[in-house]
Structure formats: structure tokens, C-alpha cells
Backbone as a printed PyTorch tensor [residue, N CA C, xyz], in Angstrom:
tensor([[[-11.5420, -11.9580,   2.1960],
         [-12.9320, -11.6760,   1.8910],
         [-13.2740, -12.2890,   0.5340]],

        [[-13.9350, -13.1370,   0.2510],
         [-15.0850, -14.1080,  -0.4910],
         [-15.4390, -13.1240,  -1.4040]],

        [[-15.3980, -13.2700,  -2.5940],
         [-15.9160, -11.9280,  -3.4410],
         [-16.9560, -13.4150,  -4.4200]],

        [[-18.4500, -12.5150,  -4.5630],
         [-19.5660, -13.1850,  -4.9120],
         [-19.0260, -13.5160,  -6.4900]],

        [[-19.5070, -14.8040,  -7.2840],
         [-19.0140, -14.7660,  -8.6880],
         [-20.4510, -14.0580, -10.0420]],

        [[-20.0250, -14.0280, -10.6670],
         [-21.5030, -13.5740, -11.2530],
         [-22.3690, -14.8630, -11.7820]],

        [[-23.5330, -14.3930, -11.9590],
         [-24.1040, -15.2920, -12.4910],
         [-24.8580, -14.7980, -13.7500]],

        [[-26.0790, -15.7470, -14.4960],
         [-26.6200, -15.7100, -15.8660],
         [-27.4170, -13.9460, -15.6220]],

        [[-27.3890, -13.4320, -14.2960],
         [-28.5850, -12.5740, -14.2570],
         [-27.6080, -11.6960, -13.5790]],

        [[-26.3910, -11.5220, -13.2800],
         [-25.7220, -10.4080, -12.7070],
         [-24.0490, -10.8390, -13.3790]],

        [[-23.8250,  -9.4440, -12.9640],
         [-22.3730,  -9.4840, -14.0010],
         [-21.2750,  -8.2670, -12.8660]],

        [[-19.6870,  -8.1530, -13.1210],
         [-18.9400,  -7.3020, -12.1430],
         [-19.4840,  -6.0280, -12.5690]],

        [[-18.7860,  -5.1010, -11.6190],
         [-18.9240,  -3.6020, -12.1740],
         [-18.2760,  -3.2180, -10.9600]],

        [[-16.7630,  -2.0030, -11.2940],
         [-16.0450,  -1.1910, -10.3490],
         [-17.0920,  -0.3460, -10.1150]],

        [[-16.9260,  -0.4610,  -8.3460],
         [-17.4370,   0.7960,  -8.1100],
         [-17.2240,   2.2990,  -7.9050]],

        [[-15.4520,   2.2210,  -8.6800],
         [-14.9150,   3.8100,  -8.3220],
         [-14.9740,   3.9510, -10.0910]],

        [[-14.4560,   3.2400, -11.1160],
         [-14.5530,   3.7820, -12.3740],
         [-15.7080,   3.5430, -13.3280]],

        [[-16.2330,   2.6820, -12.7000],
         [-17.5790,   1.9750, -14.0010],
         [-17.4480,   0.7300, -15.0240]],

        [[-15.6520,   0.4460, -14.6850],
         [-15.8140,  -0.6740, -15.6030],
         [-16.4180,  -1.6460, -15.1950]],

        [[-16.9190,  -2.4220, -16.4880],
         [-17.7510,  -3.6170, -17.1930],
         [-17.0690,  -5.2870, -17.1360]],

        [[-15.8600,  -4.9200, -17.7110],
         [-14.9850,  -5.9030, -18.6620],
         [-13.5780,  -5.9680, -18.5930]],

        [[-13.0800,  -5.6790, -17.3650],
         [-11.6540,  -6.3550, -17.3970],
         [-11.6330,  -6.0690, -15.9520]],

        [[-11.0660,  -7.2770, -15.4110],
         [-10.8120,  -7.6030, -14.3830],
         [ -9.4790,  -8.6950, -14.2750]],

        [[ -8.7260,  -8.7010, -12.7790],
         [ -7.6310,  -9.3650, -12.5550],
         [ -8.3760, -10.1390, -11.3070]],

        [[ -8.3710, -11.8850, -11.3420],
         [ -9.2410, -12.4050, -10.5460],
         [ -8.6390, -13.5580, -10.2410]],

        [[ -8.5640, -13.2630,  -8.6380],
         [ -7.1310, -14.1580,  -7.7820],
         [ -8.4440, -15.3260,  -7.2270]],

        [[ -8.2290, -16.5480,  -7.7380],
         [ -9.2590, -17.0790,  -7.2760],
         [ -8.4360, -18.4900,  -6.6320]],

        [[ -8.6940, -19.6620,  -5.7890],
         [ -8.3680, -20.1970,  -5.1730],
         [ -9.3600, -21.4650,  -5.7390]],

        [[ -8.4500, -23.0810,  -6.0680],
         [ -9.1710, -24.2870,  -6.6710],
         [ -8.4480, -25.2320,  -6.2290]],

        [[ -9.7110, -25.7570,  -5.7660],
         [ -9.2350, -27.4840,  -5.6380],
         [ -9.9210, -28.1320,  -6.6730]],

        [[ -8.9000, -29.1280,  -7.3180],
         [ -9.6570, -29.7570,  -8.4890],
         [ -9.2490, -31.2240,  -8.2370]],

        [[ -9.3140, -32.3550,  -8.9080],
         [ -8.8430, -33.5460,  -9.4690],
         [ -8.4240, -33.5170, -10.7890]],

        [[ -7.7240, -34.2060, -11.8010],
         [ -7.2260, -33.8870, -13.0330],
         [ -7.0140, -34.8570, -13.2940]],

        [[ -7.0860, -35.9550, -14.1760],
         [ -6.6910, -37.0000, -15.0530],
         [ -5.2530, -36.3700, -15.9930]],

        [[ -4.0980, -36.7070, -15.7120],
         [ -3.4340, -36.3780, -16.4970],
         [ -2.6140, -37.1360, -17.1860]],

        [[ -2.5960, -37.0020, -18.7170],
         [ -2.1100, -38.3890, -19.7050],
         [ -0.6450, -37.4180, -20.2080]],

        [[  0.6160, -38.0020, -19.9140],
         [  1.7320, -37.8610, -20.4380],
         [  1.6310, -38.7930, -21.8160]],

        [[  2.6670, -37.7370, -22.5580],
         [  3.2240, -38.4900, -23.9100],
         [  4.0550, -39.3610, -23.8260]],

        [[  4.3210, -39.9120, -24.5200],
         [  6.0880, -40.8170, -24.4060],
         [  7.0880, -39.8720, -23.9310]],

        [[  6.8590, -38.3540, -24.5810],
         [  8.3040, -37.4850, -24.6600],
         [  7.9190, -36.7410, -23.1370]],

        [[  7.1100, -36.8300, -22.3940],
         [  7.1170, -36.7600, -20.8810],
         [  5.9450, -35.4140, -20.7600]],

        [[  4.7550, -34.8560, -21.6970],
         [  4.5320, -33.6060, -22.4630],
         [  3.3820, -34.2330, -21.4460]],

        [[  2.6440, -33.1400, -20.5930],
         [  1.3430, -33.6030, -19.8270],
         [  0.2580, -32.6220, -20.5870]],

        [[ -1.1350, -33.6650, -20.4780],
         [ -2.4000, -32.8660, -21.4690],
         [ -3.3210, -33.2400, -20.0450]],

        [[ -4.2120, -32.5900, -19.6440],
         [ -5.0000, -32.6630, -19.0590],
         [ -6.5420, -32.9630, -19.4800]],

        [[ -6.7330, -34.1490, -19.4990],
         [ -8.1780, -35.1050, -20.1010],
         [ -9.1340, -34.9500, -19.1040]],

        [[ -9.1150, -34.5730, -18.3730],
         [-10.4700, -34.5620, -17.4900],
         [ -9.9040, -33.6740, -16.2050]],

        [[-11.3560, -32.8160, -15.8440],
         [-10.9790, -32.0050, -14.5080],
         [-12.4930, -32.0490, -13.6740]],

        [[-12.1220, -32.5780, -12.1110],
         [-13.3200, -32.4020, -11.6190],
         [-12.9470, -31.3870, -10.9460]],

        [[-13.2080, -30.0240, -10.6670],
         [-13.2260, -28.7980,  -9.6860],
         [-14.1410, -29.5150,  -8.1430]],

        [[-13.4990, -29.4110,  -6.9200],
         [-13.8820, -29.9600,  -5.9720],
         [-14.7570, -28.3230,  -5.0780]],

        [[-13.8200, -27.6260,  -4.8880],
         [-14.5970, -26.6150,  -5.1180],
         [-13.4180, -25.2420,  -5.6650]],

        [[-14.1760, -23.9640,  -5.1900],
         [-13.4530, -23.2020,  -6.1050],
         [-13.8330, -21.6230,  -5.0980]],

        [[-12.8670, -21.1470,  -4.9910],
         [-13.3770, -19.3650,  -4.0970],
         [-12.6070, -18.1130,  -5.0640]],

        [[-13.2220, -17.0690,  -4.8240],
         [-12.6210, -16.4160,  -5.7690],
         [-12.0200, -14.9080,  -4.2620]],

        [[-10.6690, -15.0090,  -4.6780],
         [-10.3630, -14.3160,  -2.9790],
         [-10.4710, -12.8940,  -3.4590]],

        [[-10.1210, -12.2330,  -4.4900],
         [ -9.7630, -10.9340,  -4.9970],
         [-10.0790, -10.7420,  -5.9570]],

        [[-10.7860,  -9.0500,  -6.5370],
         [-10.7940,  -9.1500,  -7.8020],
         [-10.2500,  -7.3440,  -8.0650]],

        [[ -9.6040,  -7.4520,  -8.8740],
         [ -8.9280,  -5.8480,  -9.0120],
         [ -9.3280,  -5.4940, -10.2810]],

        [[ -9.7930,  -4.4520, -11.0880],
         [-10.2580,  -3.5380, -11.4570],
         [ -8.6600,  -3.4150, -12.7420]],

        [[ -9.1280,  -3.7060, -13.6790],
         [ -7.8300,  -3.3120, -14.9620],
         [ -7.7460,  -1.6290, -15.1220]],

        [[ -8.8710,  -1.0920, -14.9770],
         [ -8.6230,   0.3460, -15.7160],
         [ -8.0820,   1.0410, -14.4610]],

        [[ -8.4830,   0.9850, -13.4140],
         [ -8.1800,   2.1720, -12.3980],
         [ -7.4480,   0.9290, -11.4200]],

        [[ -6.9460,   0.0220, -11.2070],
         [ -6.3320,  -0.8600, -10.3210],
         [ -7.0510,  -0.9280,  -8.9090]],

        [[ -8.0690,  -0.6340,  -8.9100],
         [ -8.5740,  -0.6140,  -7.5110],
         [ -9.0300,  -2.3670,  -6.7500]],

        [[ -8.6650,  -2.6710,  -5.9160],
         [ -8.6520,  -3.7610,  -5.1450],
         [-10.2190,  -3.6990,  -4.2190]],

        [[-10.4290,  -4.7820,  -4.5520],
         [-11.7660,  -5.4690,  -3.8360],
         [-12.7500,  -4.5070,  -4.0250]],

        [[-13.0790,  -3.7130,  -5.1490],
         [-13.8250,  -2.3370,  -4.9860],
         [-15.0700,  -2.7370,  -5.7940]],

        [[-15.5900,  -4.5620,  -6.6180],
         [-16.2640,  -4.7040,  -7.0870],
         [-17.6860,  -5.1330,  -6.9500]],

        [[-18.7500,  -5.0070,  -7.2180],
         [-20.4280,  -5.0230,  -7.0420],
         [-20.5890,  -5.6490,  -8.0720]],

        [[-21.7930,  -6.6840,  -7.7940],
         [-22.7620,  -7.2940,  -8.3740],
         [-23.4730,  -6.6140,  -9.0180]],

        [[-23.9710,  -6.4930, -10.3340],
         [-25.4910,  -5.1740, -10.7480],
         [-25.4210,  -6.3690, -11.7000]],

        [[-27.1670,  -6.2350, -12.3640],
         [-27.9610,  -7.1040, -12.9630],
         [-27.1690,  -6.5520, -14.6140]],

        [[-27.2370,  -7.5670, -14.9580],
         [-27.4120,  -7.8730, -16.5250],
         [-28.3840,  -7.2270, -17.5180]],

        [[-28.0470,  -6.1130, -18.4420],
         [-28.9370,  -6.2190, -19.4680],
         [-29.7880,  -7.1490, -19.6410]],

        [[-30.9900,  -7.1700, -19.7530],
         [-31.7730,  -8.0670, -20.2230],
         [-32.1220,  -8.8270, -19.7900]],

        [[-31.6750,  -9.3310, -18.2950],
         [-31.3590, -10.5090, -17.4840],
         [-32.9950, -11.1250, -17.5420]],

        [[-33.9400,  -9.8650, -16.5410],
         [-35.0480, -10.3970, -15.9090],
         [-36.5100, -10.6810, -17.2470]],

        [[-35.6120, -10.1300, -18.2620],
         [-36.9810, -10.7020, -19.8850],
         [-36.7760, -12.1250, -19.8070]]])
């Protein structure tokens, strides 16, 4: 199950404890990556195109609850 990401006008929120701000978020990416090795074999990653990106799970830090999270609007969002 596809869990929605937030956006500029909505943010997470558990729906069994109330948290805000910590979350564990199993998400799934396909990207491209430019990657430049050193001489000493050390890889830095110079460029990333994300092809796309799903976010499968998101669990809840304070009470550990799994997939239990809602969308609700943002302070301030709709000023």
C-alpha cells in the first residue's frame, strides 16, 4: 500500500498517538547517478536524476505503529 507523501499544504500525523515529527519511512527509488571515483577508488555522487520514487511504509517513532499515518493540513498552509 502506496502511502501519499506530504506536500507544501499537508504534512504526516499518527493516527493512534498524535505525532507530528518522527517517522521511519521505507520508501522505494529508481534513480540514475553520475558517479566520480577518486584515484584511491572513494565514490562521490555528482549528479542524481530520481526516475521515480514510492514511499511503501511509514511507521510512527513514538508508539511504533505501522501504516497508521494521515495527511492533515499544515499550519498556515491555506494564508
Amino acid at each position: 500500500m502506496a502511502v501519499p507523501q506530504p506536500t507544501a499544504e499537508t504534512r504526516w500525523r499518527c493516527t493512534l498517538c498524535g505525532n507530528l515529527t518522527r517517522f521511519d519511512v521505507t520508501r522505494s527509488t529508481r534513480a540514475v547517478e553520475y558517479v566520480h571515483l577518486d584515484l584511491a577508488g572513494e565514490p562521490d555522487i555528482e549528479e542524481r536524476d530520481v526516475i521515480s520514487e514510492s514511499i511503501e511504509s511509514v511507521r510512527c517513532r513514538w508508539c511504533n505503529a505501522v501504516d497508521q499515518v494521515e495527511l492533515v493540513d499544515r499550519p498556515g498552509a491555506s494564508a
